[in-house]
C-alpha positions as CSV (number, residue, x, y, z in Angstrom):
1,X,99.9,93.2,76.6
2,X,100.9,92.6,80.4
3,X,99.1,95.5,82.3
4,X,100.2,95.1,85.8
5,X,101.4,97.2,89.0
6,X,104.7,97.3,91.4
7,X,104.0,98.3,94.3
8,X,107.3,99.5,96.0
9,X,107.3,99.2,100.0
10,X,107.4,100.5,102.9
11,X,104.2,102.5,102.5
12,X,102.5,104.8,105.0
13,X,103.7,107.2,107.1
14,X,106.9,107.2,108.9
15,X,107.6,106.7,112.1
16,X,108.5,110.9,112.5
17,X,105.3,111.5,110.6
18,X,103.4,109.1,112.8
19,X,104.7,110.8,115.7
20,X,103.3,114.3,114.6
21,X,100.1,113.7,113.2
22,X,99.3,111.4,116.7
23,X,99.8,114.4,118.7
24,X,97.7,117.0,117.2
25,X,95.3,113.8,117.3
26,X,95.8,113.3,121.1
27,X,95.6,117.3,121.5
28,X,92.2,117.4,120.0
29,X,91.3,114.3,121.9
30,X,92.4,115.4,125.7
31,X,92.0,119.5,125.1
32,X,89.3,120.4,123.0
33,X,89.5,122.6,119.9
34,X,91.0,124.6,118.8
35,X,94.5,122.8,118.6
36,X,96.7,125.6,117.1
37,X,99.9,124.1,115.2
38,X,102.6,126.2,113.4
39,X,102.8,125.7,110.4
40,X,101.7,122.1,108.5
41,X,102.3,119.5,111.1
42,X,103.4,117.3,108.1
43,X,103.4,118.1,104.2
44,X,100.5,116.4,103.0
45,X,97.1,118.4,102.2
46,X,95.2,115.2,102.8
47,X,96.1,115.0,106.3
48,X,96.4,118.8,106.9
49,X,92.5,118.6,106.4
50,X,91.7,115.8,108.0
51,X,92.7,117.6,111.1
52,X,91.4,121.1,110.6
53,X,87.7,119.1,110.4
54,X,88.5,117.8,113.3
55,X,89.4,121.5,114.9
56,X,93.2,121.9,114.0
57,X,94.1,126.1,113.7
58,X,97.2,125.8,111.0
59,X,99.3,129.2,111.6
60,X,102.3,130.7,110.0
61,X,103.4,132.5,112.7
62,X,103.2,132.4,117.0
63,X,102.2,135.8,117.1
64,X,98.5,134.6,115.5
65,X,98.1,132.1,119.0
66,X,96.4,134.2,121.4
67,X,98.3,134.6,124.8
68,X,98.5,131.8,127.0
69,X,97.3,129.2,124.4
70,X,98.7,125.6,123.3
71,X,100.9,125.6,120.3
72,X,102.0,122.3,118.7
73,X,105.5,122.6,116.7
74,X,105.6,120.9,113.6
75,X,107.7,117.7,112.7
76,X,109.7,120.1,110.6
77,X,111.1,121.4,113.4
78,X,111.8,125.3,114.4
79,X,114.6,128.2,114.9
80,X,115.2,129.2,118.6
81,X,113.7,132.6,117.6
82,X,110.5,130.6,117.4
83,X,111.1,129.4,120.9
84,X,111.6,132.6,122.0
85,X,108.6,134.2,120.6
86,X,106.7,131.7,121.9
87,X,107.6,131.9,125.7
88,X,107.4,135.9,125.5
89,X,103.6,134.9,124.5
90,X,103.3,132.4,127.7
91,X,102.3,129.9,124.9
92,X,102.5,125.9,125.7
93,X,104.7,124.5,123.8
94,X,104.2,121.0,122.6
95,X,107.2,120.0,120.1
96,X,106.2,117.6,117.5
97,X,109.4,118.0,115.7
98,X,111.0,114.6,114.0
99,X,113.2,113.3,116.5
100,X,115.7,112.8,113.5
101,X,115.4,116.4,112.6
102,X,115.9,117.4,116.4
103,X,119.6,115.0,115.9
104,X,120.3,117.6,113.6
105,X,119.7,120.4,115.3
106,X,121.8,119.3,118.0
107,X,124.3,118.7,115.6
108,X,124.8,121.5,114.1
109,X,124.6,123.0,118.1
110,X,127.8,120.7,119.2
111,X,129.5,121.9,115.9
112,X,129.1,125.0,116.2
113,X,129.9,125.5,119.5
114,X,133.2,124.0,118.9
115,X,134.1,126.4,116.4
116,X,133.5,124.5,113.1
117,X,131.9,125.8,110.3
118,X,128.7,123.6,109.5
119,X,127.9,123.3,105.5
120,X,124.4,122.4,105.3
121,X,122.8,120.5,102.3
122,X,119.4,121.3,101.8
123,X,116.7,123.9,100.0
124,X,116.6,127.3,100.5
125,X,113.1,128.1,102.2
126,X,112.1,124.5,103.6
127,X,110.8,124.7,107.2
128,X,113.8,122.4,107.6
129,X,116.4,124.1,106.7
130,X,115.2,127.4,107.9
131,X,115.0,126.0,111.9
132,X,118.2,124.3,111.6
133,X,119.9,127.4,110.7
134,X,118.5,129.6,113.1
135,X,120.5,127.5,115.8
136,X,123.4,129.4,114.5
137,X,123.3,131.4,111.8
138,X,126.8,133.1,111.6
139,X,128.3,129.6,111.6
140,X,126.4,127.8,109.0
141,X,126.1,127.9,105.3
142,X,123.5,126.6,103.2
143,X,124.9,124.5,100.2
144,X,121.8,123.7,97.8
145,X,123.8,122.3,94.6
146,X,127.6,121.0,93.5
147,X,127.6,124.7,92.0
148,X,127.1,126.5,95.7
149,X,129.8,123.5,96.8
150,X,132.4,125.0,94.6
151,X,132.2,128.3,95.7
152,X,130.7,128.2,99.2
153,X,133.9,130.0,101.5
154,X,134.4,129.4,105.5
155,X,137.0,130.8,107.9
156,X,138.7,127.7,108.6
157,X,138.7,125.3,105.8
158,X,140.1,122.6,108.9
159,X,137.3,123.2,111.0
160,X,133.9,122.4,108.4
161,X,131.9,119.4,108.9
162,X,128.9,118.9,106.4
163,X,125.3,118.4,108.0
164,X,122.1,117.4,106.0
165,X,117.8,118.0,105.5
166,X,116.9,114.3,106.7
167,X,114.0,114.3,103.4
168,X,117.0,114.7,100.1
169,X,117.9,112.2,97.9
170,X,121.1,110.0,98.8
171,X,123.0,110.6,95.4
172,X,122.6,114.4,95.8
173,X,123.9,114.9,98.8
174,X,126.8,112.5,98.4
175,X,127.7,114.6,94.9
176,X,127.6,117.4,96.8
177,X,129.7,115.9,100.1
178,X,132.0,114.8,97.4
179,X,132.8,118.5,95.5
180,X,133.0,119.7,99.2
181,X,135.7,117.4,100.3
182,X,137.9,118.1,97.5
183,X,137.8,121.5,98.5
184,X,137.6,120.6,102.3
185,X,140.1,117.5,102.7
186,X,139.4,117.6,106.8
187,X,135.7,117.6,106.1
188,X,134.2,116.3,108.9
189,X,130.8,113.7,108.6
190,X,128.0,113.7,111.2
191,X,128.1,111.2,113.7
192,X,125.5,108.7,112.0
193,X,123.0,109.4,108.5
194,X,120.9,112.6,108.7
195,X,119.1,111.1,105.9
196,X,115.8,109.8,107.2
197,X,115.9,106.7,107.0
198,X,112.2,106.1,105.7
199,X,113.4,108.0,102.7
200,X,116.6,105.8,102.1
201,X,114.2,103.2,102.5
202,X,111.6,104.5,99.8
203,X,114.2,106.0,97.7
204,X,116.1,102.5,97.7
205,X,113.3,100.6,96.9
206,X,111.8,102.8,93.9
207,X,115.5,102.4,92.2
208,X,115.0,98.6,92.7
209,X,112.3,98.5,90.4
210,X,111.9,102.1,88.3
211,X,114.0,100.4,85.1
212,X,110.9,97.5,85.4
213,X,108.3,100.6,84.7
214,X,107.1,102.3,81.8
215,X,105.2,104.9,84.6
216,X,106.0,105.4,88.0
217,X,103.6,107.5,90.1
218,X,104.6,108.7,93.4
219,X,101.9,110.0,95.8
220,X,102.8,112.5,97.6
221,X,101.5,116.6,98.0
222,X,103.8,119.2,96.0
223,X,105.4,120.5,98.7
224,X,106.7,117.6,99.9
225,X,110.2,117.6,99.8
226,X,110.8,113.7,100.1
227,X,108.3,112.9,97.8
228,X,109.4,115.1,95.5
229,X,112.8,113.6,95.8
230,X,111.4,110.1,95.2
231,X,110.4,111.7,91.5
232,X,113.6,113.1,90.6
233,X,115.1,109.4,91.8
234,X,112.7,107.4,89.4
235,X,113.5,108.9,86.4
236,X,117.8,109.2,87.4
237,X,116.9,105.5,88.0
238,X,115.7,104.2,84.4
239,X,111.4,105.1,84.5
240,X,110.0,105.6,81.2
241,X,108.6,108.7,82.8
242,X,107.5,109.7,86.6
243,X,104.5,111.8,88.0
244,X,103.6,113.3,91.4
245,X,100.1,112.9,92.5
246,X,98.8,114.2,95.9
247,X,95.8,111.8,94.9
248,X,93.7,109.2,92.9
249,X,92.2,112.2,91.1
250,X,95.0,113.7,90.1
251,X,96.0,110.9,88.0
252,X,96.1,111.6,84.3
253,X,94.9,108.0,82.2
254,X,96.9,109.8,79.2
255,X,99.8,109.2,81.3
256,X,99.5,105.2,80.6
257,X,99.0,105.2,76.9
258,X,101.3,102.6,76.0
259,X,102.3,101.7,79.3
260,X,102.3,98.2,80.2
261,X,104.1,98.3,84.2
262,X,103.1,100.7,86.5
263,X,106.0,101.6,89.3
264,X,103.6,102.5,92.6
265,X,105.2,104.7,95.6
266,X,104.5,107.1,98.2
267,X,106.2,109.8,100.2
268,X,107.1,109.4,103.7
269,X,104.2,112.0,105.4
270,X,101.0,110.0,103.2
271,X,99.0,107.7,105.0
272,X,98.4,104.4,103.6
273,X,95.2,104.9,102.4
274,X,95.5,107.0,99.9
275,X,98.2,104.5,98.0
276,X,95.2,102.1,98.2
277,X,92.8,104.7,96.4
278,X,95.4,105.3,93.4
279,X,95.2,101.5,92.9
280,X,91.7,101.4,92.8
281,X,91.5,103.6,90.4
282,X,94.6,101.7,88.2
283,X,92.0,98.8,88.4
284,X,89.6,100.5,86.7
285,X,91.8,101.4,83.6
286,X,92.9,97.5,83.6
287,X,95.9,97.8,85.6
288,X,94.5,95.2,88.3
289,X,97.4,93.1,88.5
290,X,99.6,93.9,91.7
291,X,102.9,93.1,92.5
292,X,103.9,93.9,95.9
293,X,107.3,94.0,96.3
294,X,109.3,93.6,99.8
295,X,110.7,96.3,101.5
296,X,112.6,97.1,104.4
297,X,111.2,96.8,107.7
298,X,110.3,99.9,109.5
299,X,109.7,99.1,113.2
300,X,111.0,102.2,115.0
301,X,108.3,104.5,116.6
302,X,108.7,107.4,118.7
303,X,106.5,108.6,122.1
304,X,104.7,111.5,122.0
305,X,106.1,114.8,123.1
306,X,106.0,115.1,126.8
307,X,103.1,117.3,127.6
308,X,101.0,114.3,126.1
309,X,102.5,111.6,127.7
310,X,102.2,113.6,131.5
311,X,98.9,115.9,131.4
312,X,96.0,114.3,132.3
């Protein structure tokens, strides 16, 4: 029996992600330790430890930065609250948040302000959702499933516009756009995608291929929403079965009993190099044969946050 890998592309980090870990880099670089960040500048424990060798404080919450000190927002972005809290501290704020994520804030700020009702798909608890909300939380409603869609109430069923999180799965998010606009019919849509589109990209491109694979692992850490997301997609999308792995060591060899094609991916916030690990170790239980397969391009970068581009 064929024993082979395909590997889906893009791989690496995204251009958001890129963004974020580069500036607690260039932090660490031009100001010393400690760099404090709150909260995981991106989810991925790999990376998360990279930089706390390197002198990286990770903090829950403002109030643990002492007075006067840096603070680096993660790409996850952040309620005005936090903003708030910060400046009564004196902190300096460097924003790392996803330019993509930001789009959305401002979205559901232009909305808002104009009196709509904003119906926001996403899940409960991620950093996401939670600084998206804060923007205006009397105005917006969180819609996690169809279910919430059916039921979800607003003042003025001609003034609702539906926003997104940037890391869900496509088909989701349209089911649930779809139960909202029966109930909505002057739904509005946001002005372009809030769906990042590194995960259309990686979500396209493991549905290409996921009815090809017996096994499809997806590296990625567990509280990675988009990674997560590109799990739930494999197996909608015809994989014999589909696994998360934050590493090469987590992989199970029990897993590929029987298995003759191996569907390889990664999450949008994992560098590059630890997709090249996992296939190491797939050579060394015979799958050695890899297939790269073509993905979209993903050229788009973002500069660094201000502060880094101007201090010297």
């Amino acid at each position: 029996m064929t024993r082979r890998v395909l590997l889906a592309s893009p791989r690496g980090c995204c251009a958001g992600v890129d963004r974020a870990i580069e500036t607690v880099e260039n932090a660490l670089a031009r100001w010393g330790p400690p760099v404090y960040v709150r909260h995981q500048i991106v989810h991925n424990t790999h990376v998360i430890a990279a930089l706390e060798a390197r002198g990286a404080v990770f903090v829950d919450d403002v109030a643990e930065v002492p007075e006067g000190a840096r603070v680096i927002f993660s790409a996850h972005g952040v309620s005005p609250v936090v903003h708030a809290a910060a400046a009564t501290r004196q902190l300096e704020v460097v924003d790392a948040t996803c330019p993509l994520v930001t789009k959305v804030h401002k979205e559901a700020v232009r909305f808002t302000d104009d009196g709509y009702t904003v119906l926001l798909i996403g899940h409960a608890g991620h950093e996401e959702i939670i600084g998206i909300m804060g923007e205006a939380p009397e105005s917006i409603r969180l819609v996690e499933t169809p279910s919430d869609a059916a039921v979800v109430e607003v003042p003025d069923p001609e003034r609702v516009v539906w926003l997104c999180q940037t890391t869900l799965a496509i088909g989701d998010a349209m089911e649930i756009v779809g139960v909202l606009r029966d109930r909505f019919p002057d739904l509005a849509d946001p002005p372009s995608d809030d769906i990042c589109f590194a995960t259309q990209n990686r979500q396209n491109a493991i549905k290409s291929i996921a009815h090809r694979c017996d096994v499809v692992l997806v590296v990625g850490s567990p509280n990675s929403s988009n990674s997560k997301r590109l799990v739930e997609v494999a197996a909608a999308a015809g994989a014999g079965a589909a696994h998360l792995v934050d590493g090469a060591a987590e992989l199970d060899p029990a897993w590929l009993d029987g298995a003759g094609t191996i569907g390889v991916t990664s999450g949008a916030s994992v560098p590059e190099v630890l997709v090249t690990h996992l296939l190491d170790r797939l050579a060394e239980l015979g799958f050695d044969q890899v297939e790269a397969l073509e993905g979209v391009a993903e050229p788009q970068r973002f500069s660094l946050p201000r502060p880094l581009r101007t201090a010297g």
